[in-house]
Chimera marker file (.cmm) of the C-alpha trace (Angstrom):
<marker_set name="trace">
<marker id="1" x="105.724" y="99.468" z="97.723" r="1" g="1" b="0" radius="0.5"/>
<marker id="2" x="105.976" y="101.331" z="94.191" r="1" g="1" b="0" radius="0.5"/>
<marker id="3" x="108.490" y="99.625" z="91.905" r="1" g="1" b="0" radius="0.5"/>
<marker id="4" x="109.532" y="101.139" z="88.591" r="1" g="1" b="0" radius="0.5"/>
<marker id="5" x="108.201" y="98.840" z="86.433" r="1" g="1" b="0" radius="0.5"/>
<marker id="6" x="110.468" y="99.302" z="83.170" r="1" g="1" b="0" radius="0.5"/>
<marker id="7" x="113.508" y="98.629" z="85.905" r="1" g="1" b="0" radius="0.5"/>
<marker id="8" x="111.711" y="95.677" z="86.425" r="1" g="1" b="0" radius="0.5"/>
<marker id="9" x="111.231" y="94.100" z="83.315" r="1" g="1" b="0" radius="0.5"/>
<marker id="10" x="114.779" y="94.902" z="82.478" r="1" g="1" b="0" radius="0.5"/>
<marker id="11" x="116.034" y="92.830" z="85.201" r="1" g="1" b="0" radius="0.5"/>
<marker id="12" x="113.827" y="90.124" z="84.407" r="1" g="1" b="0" radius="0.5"/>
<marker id="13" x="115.075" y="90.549" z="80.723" r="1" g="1" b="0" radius="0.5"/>
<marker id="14" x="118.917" y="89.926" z="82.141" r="1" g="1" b="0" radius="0.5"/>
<marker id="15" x="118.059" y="87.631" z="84.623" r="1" g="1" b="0" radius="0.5"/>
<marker id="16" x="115.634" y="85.369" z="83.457" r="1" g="1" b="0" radius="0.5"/>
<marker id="17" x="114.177" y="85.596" z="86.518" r="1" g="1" b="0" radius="0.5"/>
<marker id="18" x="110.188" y="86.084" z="85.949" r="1" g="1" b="0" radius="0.5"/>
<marker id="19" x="108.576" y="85.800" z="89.463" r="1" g="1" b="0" radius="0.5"/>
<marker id="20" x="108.445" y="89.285" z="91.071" r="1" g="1" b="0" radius="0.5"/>
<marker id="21" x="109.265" y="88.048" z="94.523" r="1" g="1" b="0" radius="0.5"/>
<marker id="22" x="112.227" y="85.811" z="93.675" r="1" g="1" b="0" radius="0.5"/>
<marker id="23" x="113.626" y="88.711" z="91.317" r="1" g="1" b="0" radius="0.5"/>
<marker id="24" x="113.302" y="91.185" z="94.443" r="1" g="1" b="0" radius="0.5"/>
<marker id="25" x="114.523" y="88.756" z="96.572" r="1" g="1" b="0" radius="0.5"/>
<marker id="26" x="118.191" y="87.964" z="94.622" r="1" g="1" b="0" radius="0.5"/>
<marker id="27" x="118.376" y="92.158" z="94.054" r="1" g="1" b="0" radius="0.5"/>
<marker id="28" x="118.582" y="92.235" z="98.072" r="1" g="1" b="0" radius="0.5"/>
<marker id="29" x="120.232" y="89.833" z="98.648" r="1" g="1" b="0" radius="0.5"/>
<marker id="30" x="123.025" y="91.388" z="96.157" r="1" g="1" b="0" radius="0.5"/>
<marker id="31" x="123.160" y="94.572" z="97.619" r="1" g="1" b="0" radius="0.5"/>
<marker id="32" x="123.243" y="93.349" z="101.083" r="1" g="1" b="0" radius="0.5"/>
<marker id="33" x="126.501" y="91.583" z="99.595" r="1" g="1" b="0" radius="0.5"/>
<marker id="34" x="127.148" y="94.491" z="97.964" r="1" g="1" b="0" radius="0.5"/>
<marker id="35" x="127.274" y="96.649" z="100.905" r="1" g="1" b="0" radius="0.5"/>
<marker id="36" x="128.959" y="94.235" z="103.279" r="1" g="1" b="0" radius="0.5"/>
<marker id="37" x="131.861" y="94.419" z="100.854" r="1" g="1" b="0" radius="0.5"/>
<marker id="38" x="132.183" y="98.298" z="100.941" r="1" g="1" b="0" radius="0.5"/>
<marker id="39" x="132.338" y="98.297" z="104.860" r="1" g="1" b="0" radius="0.5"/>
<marker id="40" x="134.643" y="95.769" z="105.162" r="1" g="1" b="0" radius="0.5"/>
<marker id="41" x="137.072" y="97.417" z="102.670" r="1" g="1" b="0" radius="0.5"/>
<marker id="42" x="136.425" y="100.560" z="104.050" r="1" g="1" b="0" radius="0.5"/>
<marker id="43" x="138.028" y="99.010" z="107.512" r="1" g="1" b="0" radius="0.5"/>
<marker id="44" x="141.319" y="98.735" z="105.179" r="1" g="1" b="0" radius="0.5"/>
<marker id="45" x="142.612" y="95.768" z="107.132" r="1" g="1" b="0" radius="0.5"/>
<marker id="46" x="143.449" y="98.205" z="110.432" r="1" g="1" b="0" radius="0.5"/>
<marker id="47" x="143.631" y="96.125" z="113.786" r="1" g="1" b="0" radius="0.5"/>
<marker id="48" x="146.267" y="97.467" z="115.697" r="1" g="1" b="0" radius="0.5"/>
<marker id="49" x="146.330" y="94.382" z="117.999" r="1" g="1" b="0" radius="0.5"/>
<marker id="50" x="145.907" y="91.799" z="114.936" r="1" g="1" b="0" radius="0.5"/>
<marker id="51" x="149.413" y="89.127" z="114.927" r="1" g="1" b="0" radius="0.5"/>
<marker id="52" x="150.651" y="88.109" z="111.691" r="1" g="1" b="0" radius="0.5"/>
<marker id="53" x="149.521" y="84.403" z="110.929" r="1" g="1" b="0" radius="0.5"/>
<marker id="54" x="151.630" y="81.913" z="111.217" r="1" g="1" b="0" radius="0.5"/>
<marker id="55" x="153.154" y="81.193" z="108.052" r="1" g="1" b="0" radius="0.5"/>
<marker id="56" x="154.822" y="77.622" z="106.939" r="1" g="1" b="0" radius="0.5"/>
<marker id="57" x="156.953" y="77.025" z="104.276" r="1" g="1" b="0" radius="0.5"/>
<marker id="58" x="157.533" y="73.097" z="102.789" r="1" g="1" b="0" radius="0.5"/>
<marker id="59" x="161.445" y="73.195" z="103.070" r="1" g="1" b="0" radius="0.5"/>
<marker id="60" x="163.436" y="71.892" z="99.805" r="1" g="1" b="0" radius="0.5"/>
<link id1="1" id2="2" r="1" g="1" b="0" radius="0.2"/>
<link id1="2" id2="3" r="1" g="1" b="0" radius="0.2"/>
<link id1="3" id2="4" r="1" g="1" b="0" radius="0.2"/>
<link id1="4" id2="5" r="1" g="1" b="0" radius="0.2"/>
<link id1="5" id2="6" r="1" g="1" b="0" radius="0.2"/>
<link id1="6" id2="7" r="1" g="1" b="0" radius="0.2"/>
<link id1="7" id2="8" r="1" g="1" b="0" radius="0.2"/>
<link id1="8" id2="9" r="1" g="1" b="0" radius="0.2"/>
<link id1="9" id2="10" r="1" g="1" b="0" radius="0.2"/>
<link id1="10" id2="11" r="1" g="1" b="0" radius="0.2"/>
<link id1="11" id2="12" r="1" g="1" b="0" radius="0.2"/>
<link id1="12" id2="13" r="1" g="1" b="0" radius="0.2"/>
<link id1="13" id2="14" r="1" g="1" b="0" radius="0.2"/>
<link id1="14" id2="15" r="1" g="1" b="0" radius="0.2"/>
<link id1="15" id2="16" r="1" g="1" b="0" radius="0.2"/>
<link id1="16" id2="17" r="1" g="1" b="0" radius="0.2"/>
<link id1="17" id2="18" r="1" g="1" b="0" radius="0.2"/>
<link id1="18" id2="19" r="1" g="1" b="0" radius="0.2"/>
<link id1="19" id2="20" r="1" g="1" b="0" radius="0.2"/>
<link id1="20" id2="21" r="1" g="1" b="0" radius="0.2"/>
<link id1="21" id2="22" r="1" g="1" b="0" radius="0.2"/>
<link id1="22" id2="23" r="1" g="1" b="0" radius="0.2"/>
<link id1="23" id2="24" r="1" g="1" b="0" radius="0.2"/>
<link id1="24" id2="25" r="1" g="1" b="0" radius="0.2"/>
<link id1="25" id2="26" r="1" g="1" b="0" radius="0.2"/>
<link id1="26" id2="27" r="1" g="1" b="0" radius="0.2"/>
<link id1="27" id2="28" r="1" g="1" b="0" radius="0.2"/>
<link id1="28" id2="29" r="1" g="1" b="0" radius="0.2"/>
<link id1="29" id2="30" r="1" g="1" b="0" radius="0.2"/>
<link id1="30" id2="31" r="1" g="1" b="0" radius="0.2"/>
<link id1="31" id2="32" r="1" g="1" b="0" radius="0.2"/>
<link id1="32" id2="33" r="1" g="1" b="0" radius="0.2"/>
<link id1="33" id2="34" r="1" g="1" b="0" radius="0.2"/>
<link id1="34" id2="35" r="1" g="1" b="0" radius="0.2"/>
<link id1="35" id2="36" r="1" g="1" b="0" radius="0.2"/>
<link id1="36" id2="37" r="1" g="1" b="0" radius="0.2"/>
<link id1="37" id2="38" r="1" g="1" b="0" radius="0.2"/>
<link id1="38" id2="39" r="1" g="1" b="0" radius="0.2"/>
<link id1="39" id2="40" r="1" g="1" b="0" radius="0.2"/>
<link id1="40" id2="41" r="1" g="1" b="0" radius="0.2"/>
<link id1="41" id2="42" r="1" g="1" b="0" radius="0.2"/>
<link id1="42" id2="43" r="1" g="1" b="0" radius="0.2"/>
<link id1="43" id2="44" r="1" g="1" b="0" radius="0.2"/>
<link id1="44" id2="45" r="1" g="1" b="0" radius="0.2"/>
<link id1="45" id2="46" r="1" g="1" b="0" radius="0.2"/>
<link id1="46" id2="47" r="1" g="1" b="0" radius="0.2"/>
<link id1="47" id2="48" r="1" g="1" b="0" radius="0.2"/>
<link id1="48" id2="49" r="1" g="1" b="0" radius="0.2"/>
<link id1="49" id2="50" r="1" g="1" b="0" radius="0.2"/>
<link id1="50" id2="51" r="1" g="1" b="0" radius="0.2"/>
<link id1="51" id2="52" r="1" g="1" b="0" radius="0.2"/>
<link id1="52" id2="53" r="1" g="1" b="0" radius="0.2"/>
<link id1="53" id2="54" r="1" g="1" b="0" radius="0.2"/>
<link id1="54" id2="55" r="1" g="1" b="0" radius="0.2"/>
<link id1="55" id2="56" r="1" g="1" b="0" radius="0.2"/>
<link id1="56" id2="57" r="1" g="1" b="0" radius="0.2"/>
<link id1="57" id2="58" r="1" g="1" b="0" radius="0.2"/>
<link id1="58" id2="59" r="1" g="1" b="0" radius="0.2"/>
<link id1="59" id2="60" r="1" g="1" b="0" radius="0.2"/>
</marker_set>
């Protein structure tokens, strides 16, 4: 694997993260989050077949 190493260091430098692994590890992780975020906004909330919840209101 061939890593930029000035991209490196500057994560490191924002981070504070120092070990390699651990640093690569929290940038995956992120864009795994990342990602899963875009595709479920890109599904816009459209179910066709999804009920409204059930909705309660404390009555005054």
């Amino acid at each position: 694997m061939t890593l930029d190493d000035d991209l490196l260091a500057r994560a490191e430098e924002l981070t504070g993260i120092k070990e390699r692994s651990a640093l690569i590890r929290d940038a995956v992780e992120l864009l795994v989050r990342i990602e899963s975020g875009r595709q479920l906004a890109a599904l816009g909330g459209s179910d066709p077949g999804a009920e409204a919840a059930p909705r309660s209101r404390a009555r005054a």
